[in-house]
C-alpha positions as CSV (number, residue, x, y, z in Angstrom):
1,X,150.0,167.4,-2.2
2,X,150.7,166.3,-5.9
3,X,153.8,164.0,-6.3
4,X,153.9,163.7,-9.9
5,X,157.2,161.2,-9.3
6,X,157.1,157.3,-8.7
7,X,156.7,157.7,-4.7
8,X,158.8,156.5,-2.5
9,X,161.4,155.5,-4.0
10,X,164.7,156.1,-2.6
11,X,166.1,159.5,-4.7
12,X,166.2,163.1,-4.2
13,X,163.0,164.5,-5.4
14,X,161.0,161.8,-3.6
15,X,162.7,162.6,-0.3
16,X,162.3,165.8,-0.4
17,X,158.9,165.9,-1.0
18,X,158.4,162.7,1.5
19,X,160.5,164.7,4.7
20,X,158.6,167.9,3.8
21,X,155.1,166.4,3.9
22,X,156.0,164.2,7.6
23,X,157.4,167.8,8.3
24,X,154.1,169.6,7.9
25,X,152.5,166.8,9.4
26,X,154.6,167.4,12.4
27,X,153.4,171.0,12.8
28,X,149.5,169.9,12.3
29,X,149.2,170.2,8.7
30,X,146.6,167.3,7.7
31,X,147.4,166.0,4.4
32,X,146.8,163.5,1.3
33,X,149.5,162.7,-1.5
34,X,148.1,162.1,-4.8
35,X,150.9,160.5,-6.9
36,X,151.7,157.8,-9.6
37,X,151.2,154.1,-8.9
38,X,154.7,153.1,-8.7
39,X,156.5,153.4,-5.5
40,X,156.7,152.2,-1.8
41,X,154.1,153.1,0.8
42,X,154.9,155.6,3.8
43,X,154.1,153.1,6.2
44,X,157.5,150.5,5.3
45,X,159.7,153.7,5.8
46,X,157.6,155.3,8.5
47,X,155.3,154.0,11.0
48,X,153.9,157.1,12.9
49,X,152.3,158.8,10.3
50,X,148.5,159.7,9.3
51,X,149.3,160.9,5.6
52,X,147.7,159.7,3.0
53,X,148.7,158.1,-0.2
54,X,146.4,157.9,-3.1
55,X,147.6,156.4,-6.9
56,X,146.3,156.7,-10.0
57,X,144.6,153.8,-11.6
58,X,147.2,151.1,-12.8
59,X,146.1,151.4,-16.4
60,X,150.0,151.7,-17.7
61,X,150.8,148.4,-15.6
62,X,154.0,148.0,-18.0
63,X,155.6,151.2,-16.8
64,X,158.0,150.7,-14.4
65,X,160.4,153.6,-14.4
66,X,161.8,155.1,-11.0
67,X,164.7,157.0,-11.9
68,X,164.3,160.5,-12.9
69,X,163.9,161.8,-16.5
70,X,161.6,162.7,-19.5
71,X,159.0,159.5,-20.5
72,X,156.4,160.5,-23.2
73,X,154.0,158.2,-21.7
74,X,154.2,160.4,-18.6
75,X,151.8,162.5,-20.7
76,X,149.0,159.6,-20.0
77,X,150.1,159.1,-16.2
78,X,149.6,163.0,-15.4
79,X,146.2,162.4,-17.4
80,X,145.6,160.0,-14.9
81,X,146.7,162.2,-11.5
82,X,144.5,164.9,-12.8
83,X,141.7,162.8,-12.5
84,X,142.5,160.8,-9.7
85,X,143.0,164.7,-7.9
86,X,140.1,165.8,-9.0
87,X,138.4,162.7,-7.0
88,X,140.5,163.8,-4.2
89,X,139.4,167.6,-4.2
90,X,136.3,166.4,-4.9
91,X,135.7,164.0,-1.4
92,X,138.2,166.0,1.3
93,X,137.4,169.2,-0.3
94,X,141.3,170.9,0.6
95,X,142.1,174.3,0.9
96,X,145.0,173.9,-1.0
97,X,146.3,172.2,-3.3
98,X,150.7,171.8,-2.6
99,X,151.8,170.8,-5.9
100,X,155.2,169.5,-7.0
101,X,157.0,170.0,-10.3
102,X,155.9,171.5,-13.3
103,X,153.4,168.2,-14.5
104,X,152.2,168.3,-10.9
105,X,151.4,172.5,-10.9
106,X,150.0,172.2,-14.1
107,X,147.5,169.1,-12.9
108,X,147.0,171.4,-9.6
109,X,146.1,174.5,-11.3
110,X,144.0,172.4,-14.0
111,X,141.9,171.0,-10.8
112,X,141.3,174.5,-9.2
113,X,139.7,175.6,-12.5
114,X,137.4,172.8,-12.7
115,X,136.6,173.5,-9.0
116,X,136.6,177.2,-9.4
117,X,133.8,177.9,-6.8
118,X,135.9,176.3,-4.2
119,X,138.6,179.1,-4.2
120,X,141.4,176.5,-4.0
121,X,144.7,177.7,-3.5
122,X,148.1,176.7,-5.5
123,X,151.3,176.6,-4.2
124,X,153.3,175.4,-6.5
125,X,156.5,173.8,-5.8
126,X,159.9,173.7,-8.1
127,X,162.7,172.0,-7.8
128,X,164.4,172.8,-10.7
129,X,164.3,174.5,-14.6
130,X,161.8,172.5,-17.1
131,X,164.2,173.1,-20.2
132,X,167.3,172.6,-18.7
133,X,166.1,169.4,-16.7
134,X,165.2,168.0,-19.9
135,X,168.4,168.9,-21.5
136,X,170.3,167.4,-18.9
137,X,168.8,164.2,-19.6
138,X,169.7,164.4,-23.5
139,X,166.4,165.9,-24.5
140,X,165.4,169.0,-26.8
141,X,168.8,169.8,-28.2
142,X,167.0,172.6,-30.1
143,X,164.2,173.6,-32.7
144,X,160.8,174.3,-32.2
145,X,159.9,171.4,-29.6
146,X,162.6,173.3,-27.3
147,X,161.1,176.5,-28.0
148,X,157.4,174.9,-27.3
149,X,158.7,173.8,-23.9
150,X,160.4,177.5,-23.3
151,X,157.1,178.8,-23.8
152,X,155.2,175.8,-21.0
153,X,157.7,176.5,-18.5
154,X,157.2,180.2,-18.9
155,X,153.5,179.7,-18.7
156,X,154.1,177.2,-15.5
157,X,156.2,178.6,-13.6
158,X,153.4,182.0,-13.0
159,X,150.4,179.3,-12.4
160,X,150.2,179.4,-8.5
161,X,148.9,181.4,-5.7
162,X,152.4,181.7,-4.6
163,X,155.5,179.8,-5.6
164,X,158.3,177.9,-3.7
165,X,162.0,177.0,-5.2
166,X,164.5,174.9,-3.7
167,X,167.4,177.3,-4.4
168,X,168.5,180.8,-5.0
169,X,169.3,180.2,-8.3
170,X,166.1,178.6,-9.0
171,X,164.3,182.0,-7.6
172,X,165.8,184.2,-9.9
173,X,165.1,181.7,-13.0
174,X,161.6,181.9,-12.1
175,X,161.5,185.9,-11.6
176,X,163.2,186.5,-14.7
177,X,160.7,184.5,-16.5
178,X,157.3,185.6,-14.9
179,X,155.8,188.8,-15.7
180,X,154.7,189.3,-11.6
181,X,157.9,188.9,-8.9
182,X,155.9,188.7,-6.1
183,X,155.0,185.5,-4.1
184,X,158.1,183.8,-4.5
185,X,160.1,182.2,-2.1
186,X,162.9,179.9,-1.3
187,X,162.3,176.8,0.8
188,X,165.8,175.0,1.2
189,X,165.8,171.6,1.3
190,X,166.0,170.5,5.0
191,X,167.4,167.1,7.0
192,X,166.2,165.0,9.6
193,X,168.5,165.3,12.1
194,X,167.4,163.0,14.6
195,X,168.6,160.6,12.0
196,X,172.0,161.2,12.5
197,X,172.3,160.7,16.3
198,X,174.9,158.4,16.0
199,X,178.4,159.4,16.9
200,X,180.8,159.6,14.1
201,X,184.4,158.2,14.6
202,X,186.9,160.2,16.0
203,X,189.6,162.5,14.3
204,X,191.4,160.9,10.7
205,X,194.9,160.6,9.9
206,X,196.1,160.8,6.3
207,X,195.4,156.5,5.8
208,X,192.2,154.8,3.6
209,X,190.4,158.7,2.8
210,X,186.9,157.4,1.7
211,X,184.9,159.7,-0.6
212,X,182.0,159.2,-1.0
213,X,178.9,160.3,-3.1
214,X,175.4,159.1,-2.6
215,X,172.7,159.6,-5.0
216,X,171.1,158.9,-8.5
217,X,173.5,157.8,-11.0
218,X,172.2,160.1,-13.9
219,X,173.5,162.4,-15.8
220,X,172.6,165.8,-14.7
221,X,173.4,164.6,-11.1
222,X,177.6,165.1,-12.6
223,X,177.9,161.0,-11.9
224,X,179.8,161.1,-15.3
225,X,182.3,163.9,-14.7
226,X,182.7,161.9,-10.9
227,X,183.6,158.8,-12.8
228,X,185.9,160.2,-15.0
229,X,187.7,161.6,-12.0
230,X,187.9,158.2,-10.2
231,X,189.4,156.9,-13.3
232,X,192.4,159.2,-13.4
233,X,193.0,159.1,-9.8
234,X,193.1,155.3,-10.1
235,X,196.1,155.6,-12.8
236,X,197.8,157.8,-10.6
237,X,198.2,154.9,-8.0
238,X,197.4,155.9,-4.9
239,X,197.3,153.3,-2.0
240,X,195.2,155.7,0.6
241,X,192.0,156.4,-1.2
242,X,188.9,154.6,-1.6
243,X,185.3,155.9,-3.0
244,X,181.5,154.5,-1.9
245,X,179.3,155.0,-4.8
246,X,175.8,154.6,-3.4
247,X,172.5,155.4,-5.4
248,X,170.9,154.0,-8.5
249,X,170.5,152.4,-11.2
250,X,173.7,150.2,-10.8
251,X,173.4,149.4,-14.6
252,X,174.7,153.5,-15.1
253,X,177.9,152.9,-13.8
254,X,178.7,148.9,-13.9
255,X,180.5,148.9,-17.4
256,X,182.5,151.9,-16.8
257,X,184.1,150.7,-13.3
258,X,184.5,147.1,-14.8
259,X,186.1,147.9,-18.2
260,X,188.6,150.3,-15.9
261,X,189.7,147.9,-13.5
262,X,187.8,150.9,-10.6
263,X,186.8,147.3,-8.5
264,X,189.9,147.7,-6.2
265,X,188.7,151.4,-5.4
266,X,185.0,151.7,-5.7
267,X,182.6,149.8,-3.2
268,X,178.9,150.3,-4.7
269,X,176.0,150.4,-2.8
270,X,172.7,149.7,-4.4
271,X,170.0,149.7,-3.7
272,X,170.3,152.9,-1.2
273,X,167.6,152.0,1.0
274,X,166.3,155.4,2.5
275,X,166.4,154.6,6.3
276,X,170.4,153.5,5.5
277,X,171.4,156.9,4.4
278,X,172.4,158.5,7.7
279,X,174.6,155.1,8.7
280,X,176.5,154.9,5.1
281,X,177.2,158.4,5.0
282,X,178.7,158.1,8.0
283,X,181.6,155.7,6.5
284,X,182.7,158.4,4.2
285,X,185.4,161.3,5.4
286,X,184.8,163.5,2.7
287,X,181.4,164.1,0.4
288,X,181.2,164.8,-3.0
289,X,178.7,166.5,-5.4
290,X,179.5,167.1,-8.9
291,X,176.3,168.6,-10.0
292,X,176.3,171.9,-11.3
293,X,174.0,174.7,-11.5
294,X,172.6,174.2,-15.0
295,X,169.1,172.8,-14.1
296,X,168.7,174.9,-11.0
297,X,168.2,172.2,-8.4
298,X,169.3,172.3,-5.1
299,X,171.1,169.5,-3.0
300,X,169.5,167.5,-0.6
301,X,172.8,165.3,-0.6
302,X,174.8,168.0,0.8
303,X,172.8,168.4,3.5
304,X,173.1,164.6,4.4
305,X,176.6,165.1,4.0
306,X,176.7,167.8,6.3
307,X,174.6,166.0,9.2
308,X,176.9,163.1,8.7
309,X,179.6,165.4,9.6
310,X,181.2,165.7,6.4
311,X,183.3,168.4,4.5
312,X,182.0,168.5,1.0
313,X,183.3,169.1,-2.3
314,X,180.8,170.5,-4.9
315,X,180.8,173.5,-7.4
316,X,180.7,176.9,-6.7
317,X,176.9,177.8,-6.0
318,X,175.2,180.5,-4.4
319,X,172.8,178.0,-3.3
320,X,176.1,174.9,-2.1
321,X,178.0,178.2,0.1
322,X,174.1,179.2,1.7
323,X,174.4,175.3,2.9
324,X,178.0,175.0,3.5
325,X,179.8,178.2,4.4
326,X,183.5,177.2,5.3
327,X,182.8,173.7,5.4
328,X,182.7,173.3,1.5
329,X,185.3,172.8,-1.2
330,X,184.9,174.8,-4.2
331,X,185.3,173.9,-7.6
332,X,185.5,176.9,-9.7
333,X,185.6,174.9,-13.3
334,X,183.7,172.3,-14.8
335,X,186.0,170.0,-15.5
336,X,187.9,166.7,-14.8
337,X,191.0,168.0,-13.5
338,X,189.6,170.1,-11.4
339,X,187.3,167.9,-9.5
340,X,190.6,165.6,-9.6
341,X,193.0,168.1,-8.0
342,X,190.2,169.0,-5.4
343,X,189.6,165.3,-3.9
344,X,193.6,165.1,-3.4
345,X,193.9,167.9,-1.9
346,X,191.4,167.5,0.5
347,X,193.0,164.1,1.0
348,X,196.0,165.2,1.7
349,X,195.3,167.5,4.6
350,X,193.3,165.3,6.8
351,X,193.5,168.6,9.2
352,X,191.1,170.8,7.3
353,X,188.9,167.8,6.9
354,X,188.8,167.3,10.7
355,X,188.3,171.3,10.8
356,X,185.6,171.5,7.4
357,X,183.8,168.3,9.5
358,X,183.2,169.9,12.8
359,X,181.9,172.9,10.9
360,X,179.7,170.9,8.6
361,X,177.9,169.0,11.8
362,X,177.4,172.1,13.3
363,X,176.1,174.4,10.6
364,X,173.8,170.9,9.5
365,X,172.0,172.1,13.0
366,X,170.2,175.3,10.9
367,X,168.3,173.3,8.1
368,X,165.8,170.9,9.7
369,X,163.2,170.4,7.7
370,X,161.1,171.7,10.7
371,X,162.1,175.3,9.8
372,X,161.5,174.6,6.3
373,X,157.9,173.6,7.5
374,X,157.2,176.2,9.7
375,X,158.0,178.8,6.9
376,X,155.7,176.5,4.0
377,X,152.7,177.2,6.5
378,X,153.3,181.1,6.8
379,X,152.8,181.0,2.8
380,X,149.8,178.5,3.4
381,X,148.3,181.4,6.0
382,X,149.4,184.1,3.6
383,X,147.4,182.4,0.6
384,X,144.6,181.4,2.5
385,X,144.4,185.2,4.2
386,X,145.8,187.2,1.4
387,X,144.8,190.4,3.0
């Protein structure tokens, strides 16, 4: 499995591809992650496990970066990973080769060329668009390094033996893109519900809502347009509302909620240490996700929300009502005032958020990342047995 990503670290992509690796292990899949050398080892965050973590050599010791976005001297790390997984192939000699993101398919499918003989498999493994990810980070506002990187994502996204997305919308970027539409499918992010085992607090009354949203505080993740929000809701004066802000880095949202006086509303957690997820979702009433559909991501947050037994607020997605159903509150419009208007009223019927939570916990019941895992190893079988 290629992790192209700083790994662990506590944020979506690494969880996702963390809980769907200790997933496949569950189900007998023997595996080794080769990944960058930043980031925790499995065995602080999980004891029983026999996967394998390799790195790439430490020759960029100054490069530090864990959050998510572009880094030209990524170019060099991924240099790096395809060597190091070319050592890899080269000792356990893998069937296939599970790769995530576009760097990591394209440092797969570079390694099954050079070990063409050995009739390696790719199954590559988006999250989300290449352009549009960059763009939401305040890269390739146009010209011809935008069109450059139209044509590599193109090229990327019809490199494996059979590719996975993590939504819908995802699916039919990819589709529309690739000259062949066939050997693609949709593996939802999952949960861990076992993690969630502890009993949430009874019904609410109307006093001390807490909203809360826990994740990166980046850009493309809507944390702006969520700030904004908390802002005017603060001028409006209202004694029963409070919001946890839990994710990173801190230094993304300090200024804002100290130069507008947010203290008095806004507790912020961070770090977010993984294994604390479950418990400080659980002191929220209602979840929040502003992120919208540009970059083609699913929401792993949503589905903590949901095992946390929370009614969500997030934009109107194919892939947020597949998660949610009834137990979601849909924005219809980009905005400020509408993400506004939604939170209060929400808040102010503490009825449908009892009704939206018992809905949530249950339907939070159909995405264990064990199903996701059982269905990754019918498109391992079907790659390894085309016929």
């Amino acid at each position: 499995m290629v992790a192209p990503v700083p790994f662990f670290v506590e944020r979506g992509t690494p969880i996702r591809i963390l809980e769907e690796a200790l997933a496949l292990e569950k189900e007998g899949v023997d595996i080794d992650i080769v990944t960058y050398h930043l980031g925790r080892n499995i065995g602080e965050i999980r004891e029983k496990t026999k996967i394998r973590i390799y790195r790439i050599a430490r020759l960029l010791f100054w490069y530090n970066k864990k959050e998510a976005g572009a880094d030209w001297q990524k170019v060099i790390l991924d240099i790096l990973l395809i060597w190091k997984i070319s050592k890899i192939v080269f000792l356990k000699k893998p069937k296939i080769i599970h790769a995530h993101l576009h760097e990591g398919v394209l440092a797969g499918w570079v390694v099954k060329k050079i070990f063409f003989w050995r009739d390696i498999k790719l199954v590559a493994d988006f999250h989300g668009g290449l352009v549009s990810e960059m763009e939401s980070h305040g890269y390739l506002n146009g010209g011809l390094l935008k069109n450059i990187f139209r044509f590599l994502e193109k090229s990327i996204f019809s490199l494996g033996d059979w590719t996975i997305t993590s939504s819908s919308e995802l699916k039919e970027r990819v589709i529309n893109l690739r000259k062949k539409n066939n050997n693609v499918s949709v593996v939802l992010d999952g949960v861990n519900l076992d993690k969630y085992k502890i009993k949430r607090r009874g019904e609410i009354s109307d006093n001390n809502i807490k909203v809360i949203y826990s994740g990166s505080f980046v850009k493309n993740k809507g944390i702006d347009l969520l700030l904004k929000s908390i802002k005017e809701i603060s001028q409006m004066n209202i004694k029963n509302i409070s919001f946890i802000l839990a994710g990173s880095p801190v230094v993304n949202i300090q200024d804002f909620i100290r130069k507008n006086n947010l203290e008095g509303i806004v507790q912020i957690i961070s770090p977010l240490e993984y294994n604390k997820l479950p418990e400080i979702n659980q002191r929220g009433d209602i979840g929040i996700d502003p992120k919208t559909s540009e970059v083609g991501q699913a929401s792993g947050k949503i589905l903590q929300y949901m095992a946390a037994g929370l009614p969500v607020i997030c934009f109107d997605r194919k892939n947020n009502h597949k998660y949610l159903g009834e137990a979601g509150y849909y924005i219809k419009e980009n905005s400020t005032e509408k993400v506004v208007s939604s939170i209060l009223d929400l808040m102010r019927n503490p009825d449908k958020i009892n009704t939206m939570s018992r809905i949530s916990k249950k339907r939070s019941a159909d995405f264990s990342w064990e199903k996701s895992a059982k269905k990754i190893i019918k498109i391992y079988n079907k790659v390894n047995n085309p016929s």
